[in-house]
GUZANU-502887 format. One record per residue (C-alpha): residue number from 1; residue in one letter; x, y, z. Coordinates in Angstrom, 3 decimals. Each point is the difference from the previous one (the first is absolute). Layout:
BEGIN
+-----+--------+----------+----------+----------+
: num : residu :     east :    north :       up :
+-----+--------+----------+----------+----------+
: NUM :      A :        X :        Y :        Z :
...
+-----+--------+----------+----------+----------+
END
This chain:
BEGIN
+-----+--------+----------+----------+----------+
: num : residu :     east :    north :       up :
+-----+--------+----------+----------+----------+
:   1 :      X :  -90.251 :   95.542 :  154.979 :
:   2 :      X :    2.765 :   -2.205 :    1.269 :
:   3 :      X :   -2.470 :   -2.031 :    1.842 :
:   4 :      X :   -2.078 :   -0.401 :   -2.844 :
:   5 :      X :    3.024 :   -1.559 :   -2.156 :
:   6 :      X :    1.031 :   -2.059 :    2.477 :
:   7 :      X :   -3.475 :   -1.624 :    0.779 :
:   8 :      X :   -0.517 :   -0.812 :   -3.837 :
:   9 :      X :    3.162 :   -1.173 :   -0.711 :
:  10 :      X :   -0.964 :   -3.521 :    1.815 :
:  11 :      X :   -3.512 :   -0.014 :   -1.327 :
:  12 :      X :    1.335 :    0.896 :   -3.784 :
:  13 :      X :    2.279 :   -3.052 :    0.433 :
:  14 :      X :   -2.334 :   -2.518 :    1.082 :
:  15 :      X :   -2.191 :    1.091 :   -3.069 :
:  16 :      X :    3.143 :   -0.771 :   -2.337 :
:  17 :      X :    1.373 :   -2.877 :    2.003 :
:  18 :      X :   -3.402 :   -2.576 :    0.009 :
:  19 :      X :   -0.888 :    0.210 :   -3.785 :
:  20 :      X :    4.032 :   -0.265 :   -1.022 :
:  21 :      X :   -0.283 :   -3.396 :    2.464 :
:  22 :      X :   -3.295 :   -1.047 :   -1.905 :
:  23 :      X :    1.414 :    0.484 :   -3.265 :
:  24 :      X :    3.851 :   -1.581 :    1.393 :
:  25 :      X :   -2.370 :   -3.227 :    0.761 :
:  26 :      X :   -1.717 :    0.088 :   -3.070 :
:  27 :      X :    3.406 :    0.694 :   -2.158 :
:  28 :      X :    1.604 :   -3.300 :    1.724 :
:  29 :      X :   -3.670 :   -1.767 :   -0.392 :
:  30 :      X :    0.168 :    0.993 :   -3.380 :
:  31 :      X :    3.701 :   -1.392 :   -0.991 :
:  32 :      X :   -0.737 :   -3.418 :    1.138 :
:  33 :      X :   -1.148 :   -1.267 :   -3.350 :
:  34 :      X :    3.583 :    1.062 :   -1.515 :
:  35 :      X :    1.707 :   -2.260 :    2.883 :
:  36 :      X :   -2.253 :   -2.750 :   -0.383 :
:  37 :      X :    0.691 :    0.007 :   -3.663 :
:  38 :      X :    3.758 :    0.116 :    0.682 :
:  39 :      X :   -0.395 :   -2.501 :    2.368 :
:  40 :      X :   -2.094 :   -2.313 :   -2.218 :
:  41 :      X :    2.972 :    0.886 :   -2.789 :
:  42 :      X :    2.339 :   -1.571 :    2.719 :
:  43 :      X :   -1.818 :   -3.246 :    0.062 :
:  44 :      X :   -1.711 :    0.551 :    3.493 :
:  45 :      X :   -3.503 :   -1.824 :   -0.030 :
:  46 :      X :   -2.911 :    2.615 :    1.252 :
:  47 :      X :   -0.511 :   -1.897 :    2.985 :
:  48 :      X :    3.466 :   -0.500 :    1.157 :
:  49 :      X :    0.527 :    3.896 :   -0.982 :
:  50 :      X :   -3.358 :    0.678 :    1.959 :
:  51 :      X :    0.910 :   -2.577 :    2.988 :
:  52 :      X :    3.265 :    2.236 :    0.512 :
:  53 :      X :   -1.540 :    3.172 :   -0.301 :
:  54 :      X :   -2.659 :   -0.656 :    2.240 :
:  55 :      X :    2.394 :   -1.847 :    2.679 :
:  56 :      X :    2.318 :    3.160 :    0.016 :
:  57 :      X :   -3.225 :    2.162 :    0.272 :
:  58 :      X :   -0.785 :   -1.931 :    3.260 :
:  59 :      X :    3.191 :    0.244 :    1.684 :
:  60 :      X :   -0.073 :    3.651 :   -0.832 :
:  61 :      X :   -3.363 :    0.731 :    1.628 :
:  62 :      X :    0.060 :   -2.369 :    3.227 :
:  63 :      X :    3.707 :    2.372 :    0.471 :
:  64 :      X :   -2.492 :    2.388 :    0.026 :
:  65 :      X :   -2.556 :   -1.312 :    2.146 :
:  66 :      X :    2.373 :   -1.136 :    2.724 :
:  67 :      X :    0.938 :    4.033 :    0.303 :
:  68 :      X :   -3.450 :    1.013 :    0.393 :
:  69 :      X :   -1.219 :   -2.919 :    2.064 :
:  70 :      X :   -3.839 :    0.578 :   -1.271 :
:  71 :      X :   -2.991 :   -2.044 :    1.570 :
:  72 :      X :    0.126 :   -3.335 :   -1.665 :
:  73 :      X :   -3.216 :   -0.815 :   -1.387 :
:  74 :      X :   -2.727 :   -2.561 :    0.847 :
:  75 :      X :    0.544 :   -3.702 :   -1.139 :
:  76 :      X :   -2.846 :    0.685 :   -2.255 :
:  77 :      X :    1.773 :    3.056 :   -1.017 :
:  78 :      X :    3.032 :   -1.975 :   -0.875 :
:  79 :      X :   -1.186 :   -2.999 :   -1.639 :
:  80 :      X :   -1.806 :    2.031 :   -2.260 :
:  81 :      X :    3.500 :    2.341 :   -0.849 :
:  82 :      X :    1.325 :   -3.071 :   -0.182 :
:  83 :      X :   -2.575 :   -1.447 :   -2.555 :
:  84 :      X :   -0.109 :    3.245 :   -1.854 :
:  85 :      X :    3.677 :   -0.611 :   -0.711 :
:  86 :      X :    0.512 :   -3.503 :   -0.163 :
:  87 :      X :   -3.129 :    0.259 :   -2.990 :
:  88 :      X :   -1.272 :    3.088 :   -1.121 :
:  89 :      X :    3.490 :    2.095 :   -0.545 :
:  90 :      X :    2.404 :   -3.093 :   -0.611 :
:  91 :      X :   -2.733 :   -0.918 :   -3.215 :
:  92 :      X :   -0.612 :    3.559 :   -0.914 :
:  93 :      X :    4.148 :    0.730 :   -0.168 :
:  94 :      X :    0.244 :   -2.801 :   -2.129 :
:  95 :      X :   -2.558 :    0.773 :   -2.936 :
:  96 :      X :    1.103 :    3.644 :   -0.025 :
:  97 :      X :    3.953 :   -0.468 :   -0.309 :
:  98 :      X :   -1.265 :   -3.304 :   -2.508 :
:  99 :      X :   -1.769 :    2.495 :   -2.423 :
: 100 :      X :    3.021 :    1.980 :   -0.110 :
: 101 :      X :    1.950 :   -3.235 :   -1.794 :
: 102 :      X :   -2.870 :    0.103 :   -2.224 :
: 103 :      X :   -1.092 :    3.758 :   -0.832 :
: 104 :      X :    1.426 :    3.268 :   -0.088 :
: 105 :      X :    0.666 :    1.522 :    3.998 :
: 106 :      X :   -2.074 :    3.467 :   -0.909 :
: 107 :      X :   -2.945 :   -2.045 :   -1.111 :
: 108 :      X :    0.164 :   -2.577 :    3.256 :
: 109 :      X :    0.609 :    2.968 :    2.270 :
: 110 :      X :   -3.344 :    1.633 :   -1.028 :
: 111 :      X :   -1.724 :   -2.733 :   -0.377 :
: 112 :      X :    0.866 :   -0.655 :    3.601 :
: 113 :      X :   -1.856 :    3.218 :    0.789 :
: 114 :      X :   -3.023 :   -0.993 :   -0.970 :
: 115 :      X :   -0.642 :   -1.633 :    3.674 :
: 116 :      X :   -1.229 :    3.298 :    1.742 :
: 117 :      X :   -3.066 :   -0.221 :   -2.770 :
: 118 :      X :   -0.365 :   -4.224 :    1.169 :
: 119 :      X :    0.087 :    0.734 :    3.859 :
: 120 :      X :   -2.448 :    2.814 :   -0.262 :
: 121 :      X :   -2.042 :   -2.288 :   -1.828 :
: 122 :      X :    0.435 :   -3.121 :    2.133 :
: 123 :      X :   -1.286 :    3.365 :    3.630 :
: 124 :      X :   -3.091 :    0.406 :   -2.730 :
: 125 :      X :   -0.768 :   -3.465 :   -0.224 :
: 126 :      X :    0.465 :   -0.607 :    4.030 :
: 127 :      X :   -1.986 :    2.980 :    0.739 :
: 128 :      X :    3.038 :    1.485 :    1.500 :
: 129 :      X :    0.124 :    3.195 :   -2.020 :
: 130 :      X :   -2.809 :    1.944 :   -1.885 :
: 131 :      X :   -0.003 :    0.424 :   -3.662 :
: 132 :      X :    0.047 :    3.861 :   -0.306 :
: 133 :      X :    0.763 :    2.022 :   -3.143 :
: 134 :      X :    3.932 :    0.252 :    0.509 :
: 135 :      X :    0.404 :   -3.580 :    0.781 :
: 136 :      X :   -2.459 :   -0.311 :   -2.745 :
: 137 :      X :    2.400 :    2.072 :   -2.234 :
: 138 :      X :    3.371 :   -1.731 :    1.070 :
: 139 :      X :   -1.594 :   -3.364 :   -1.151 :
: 140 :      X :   -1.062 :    1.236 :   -3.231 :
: 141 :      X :    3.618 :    1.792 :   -0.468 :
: 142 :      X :    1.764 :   -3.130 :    0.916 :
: 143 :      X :   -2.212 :   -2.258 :   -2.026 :
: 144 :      X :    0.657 :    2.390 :   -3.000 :
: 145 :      X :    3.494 :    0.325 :    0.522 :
: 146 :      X :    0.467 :   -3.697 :   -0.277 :
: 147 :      X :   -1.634 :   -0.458 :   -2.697 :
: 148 :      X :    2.219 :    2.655 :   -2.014 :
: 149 :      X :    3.194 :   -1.971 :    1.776 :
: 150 :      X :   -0.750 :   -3.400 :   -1.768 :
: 151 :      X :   -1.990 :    1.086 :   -2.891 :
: 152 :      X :    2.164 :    2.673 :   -1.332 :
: 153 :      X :    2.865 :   -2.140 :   -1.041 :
: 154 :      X :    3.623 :    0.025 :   -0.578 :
: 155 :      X :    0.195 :   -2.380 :    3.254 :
: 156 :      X :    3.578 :   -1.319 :    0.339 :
: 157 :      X :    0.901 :   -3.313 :    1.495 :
: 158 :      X :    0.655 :   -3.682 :   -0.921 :
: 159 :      X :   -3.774 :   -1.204 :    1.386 :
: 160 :      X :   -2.347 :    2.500 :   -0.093 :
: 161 :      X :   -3.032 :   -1.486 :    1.238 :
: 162 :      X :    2.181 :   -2.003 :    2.702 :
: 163 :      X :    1.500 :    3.151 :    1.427 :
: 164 :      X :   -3.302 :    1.685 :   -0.045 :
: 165 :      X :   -1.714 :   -2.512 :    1.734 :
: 166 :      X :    2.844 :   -0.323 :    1.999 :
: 167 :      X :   -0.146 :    3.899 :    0.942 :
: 168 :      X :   -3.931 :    0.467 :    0.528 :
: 169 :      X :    0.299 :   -3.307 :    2.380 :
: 170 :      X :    2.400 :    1.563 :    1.993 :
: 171 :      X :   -2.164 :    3.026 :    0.397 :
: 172 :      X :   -2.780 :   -2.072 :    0.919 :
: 173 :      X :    2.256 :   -1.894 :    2.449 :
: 174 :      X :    0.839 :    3.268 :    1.624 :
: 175 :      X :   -3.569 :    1.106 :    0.158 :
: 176 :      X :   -0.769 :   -2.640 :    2.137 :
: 177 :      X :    2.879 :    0.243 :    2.131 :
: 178 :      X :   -0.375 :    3.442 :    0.539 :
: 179 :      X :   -3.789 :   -0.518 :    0.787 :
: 180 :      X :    1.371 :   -2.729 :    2.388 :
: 181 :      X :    2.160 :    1.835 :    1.325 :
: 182 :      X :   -2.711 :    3.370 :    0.824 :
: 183 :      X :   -1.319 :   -2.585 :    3.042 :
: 184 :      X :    2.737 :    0.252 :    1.728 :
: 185 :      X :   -0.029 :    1.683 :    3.263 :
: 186 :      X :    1.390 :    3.532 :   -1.256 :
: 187 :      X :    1.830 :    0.944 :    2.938 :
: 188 :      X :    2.990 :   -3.215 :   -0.834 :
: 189 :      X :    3.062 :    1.634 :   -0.692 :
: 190 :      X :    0.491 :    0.109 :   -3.559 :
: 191 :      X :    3.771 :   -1.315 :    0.157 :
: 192 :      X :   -0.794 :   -2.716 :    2.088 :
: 193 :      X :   -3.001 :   -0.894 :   -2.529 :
: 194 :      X :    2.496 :   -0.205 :   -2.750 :
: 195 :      X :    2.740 :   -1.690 :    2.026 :
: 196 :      X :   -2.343 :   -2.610 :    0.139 :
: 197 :      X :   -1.721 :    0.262 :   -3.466 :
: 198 :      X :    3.561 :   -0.292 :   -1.661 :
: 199 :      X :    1.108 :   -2.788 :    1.981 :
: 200 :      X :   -3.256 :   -2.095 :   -0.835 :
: 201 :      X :    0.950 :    1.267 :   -3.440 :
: 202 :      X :    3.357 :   -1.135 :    0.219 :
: 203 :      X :   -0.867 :   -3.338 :    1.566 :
: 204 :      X :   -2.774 :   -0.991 :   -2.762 :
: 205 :      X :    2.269 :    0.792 :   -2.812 :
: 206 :      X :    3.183 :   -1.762 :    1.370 :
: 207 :      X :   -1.998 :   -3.402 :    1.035 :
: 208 :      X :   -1.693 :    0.439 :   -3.929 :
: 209 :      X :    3.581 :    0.167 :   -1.382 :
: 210 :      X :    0.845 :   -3.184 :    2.069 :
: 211 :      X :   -2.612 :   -2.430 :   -1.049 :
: 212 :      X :   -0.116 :    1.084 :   -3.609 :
: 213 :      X :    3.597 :    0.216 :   -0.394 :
: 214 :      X :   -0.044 :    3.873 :   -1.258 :
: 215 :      X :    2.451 :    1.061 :    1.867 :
: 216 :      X :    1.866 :    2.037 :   -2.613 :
: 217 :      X :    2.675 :    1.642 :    1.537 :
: 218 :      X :    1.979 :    2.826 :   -2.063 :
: 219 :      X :    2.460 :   -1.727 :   -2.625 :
: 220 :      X :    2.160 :    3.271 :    0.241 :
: 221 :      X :    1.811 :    2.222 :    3.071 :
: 222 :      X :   -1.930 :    3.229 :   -1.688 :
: 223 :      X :   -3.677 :   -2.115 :    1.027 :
: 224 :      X :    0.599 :    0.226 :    3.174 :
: 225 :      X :    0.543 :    3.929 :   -0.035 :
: 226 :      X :   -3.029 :    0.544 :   -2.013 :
: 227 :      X :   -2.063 :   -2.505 :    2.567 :
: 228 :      X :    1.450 :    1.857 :    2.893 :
: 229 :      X :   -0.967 :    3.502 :   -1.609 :
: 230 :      X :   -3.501 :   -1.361 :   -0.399 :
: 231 :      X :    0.075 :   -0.834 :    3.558 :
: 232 :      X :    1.448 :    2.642 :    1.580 :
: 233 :      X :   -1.050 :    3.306 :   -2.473 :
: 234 :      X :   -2.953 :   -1.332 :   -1.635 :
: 235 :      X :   -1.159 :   -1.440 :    3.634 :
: 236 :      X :    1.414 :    1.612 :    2.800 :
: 237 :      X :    0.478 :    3.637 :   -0.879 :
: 238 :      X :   -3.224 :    0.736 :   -1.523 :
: 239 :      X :   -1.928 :   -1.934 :    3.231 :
: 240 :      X :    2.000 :    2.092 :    2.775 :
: 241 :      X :   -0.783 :    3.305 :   -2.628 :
: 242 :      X :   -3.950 :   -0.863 :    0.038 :
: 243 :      X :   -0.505 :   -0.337 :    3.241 :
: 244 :      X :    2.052 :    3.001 :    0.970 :
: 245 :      X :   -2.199 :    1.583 :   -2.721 :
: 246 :      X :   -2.883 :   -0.915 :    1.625 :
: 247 :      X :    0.802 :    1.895 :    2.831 :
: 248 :      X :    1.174 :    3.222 :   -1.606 :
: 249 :      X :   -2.916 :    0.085 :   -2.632 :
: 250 :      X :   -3.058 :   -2.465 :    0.795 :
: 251 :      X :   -1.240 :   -2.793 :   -1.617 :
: 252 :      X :   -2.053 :    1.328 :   -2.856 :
: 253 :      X :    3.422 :    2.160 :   -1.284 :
: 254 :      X :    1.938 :   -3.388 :    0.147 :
: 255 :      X :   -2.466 :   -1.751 :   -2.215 :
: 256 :      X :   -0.488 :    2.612 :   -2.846 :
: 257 :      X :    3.837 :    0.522 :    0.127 :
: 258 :      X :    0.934 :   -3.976 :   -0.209 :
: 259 :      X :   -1.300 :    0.470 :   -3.388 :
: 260 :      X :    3.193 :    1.135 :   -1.180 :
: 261 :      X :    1.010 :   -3.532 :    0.229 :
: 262 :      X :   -0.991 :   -1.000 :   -3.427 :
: 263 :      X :    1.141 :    2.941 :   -1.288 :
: 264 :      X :    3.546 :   -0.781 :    1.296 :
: 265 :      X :   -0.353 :   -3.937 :   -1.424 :
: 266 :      X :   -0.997 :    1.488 :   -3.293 :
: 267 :      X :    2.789 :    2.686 :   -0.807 :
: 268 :      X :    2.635 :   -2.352 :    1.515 :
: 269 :      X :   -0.953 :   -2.908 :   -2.056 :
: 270 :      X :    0.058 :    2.316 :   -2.972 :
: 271 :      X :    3.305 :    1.256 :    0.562 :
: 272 :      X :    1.693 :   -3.602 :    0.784 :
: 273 :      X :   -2.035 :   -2.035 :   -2.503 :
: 274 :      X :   -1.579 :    2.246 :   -2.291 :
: 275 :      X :   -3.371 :   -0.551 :    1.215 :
: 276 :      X :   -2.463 :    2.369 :   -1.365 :
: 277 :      X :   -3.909 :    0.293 :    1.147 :
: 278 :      X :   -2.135 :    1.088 :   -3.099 :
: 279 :      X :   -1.799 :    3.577 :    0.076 :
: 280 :      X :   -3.512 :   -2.303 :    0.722 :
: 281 :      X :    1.793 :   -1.581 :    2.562 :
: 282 :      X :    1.579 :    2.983 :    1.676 :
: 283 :      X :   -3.508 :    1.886 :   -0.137 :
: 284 :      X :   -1.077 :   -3.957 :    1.423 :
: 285 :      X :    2.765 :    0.270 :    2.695 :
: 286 :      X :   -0.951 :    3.750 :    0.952 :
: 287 :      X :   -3.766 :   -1.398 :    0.224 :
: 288 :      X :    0.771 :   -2.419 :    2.462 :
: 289 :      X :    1.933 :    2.319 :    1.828 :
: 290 :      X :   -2.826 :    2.316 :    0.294 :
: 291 :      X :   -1.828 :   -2.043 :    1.304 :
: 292 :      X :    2.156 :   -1.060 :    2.974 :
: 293 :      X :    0.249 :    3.612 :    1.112 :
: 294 :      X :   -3.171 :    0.192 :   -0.250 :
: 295 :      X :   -0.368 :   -2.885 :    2.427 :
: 296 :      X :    2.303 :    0.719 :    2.151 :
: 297 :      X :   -1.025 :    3.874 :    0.336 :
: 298 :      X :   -2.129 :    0.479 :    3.607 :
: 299 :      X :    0.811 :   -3.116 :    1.539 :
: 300 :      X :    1.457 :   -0.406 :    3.416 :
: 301 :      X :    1.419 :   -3.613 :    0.527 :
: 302 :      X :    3.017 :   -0.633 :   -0.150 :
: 303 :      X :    0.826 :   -2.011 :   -3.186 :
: 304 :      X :    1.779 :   -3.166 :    0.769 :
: 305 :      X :    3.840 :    0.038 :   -1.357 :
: 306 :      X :    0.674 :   -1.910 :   -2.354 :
: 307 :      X :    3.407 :   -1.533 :   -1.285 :
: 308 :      X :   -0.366 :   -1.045 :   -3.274 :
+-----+--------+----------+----------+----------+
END
């Protein structure tokens, strides 16, 4: 009997421990759109507020890498982390945390979610995945459940149809990235990928901020603390929790359980700013939801990590 409880104890933790880190990641995923707005408050431009967060990011992860020592990857390898950064995540950052100056954070955040649906669609359209009925039937959900997000009303913001564009262009961004991103070889370390990912990031948005003279530093001491909480909880945490996650639990768990991201964005945002969803767009929200778990459910891959 003794035996028995002490061989469990260990294997009962683990089963605790890797969804708490999954949910830790998406709870500090989830805050960033109450920084950002805090930081936008502040007078930080998005891309100087993005250019810092993604520069601290970098530091953080090639600490990181220079304790583990991984392979480095091939120069093809690396030009095209470095292109997926320098492009794909530095433009896909930048609508996202734009749409939140624009529309309410809930609505952005799920809106955001809709890219599982667009990179299924874009492995239909290659040939890369089959069209079966639960793909079939995530599509359909998510389809539904934006439709019920933008055509239910009581959408808040200053410029709705801005913000939304804003928001689904993001998604798309991050479609492709992430379908980008599926080529590469799957055995490079994952913190050395985003070492380099964020610096490219970093480095795009910092040379942008130079020639177009957007460099928008925080007017006030408090901008800085809200740009360096961005950075460090909305970045760092929930990226060392995922892929310590995705150890304890696998890939598929991490991906249903990131959806608690929007949830987060959308009860935070409601208690700060008084941002409420509608009952269509909650049943919209829950929709789209749905139908991310029901992606996610079954598949092996690791999901790239994402800090946005």
């Amino acid at each position: 009997m003794a035996v028995t409880l002490v061989s469990e104890r260990p294997v009962r933790s683990r089963s605790v421990r890797g969804p708490a880190l999954c949910l830790a990641a998406a709870t500090g995923f989830g805050l960033s759109v109450v920084f950002a707005k805090e930081a936008d408050r502040a007078g930080t431009g998005v891309e100087s507020m993005l250019a810092i967060r993604f520069a601290i990011a970098a530091v953080v992860c090639w600490a990181i890498v220079a304790r583990r020592r991984p392979a480095f990857p091939t120069r093809r390898a690396l030009l095209a982390c470095a292109g997926l950064g320098l492009v794909g995540y530095a433009a896909q950052s930048a609508l996202y945390f734009t749409s939140l100056t624009r529309i309410d954070g809930g609505l952005a955040a799920l809106l955001l979610y809709t890219y599982p649906a667009l990179v299924t669609l874009v492995a239909v359209a290659r040939r890369r995945e089959h069209l079966d009925a639960k793909r079939a039937a995530a599509l359909i959900c998510s389809a539904a459940g934006l439709a019920l997000l933008l055509g239910s009303g009581h959408l808040g913001g200053t410029d709705l149809a801005g913000g939304i564009t804003l928001a689904l262009g993001s998604a798309g961004l991050y479609a492709l990235y992430l379908t980008v991103a599926d080529g590469l070889p799957h055995d490079l370390d994952l913190f050395l990928t985003s070492a380099i990912v964020c610096t490219g990031a970093a480095l795009s948005l910092t040379i942008w901020c130079a020639v177009t003279g957007s460099a928008d530093l925080p007017d006030r001491p408090e901008g800085w603390l809200w740009v360096m909480l961005l950075a460090v909880v909305s970045t760092v945490i929930p990226f060392v929790c995922t892929f310590a996650g995705l150890r304890a639990v696998g890939a598929s768990t991490v991906a249903i359980l990131s959806g608690a991201e929007p949830i987060v964005t959308a009860a935070s945002t409601a208690l700060i700013y008084g941002e409420r969803l509608g009952p269509g767009q909650l049943l919209g929200g829950t929709a789209v939801l749905a139908a991310v778990a029901l992606l996610s459910s079954g598949r092996g891959q690791d999901p790239q990590l994402r800090a946005a």
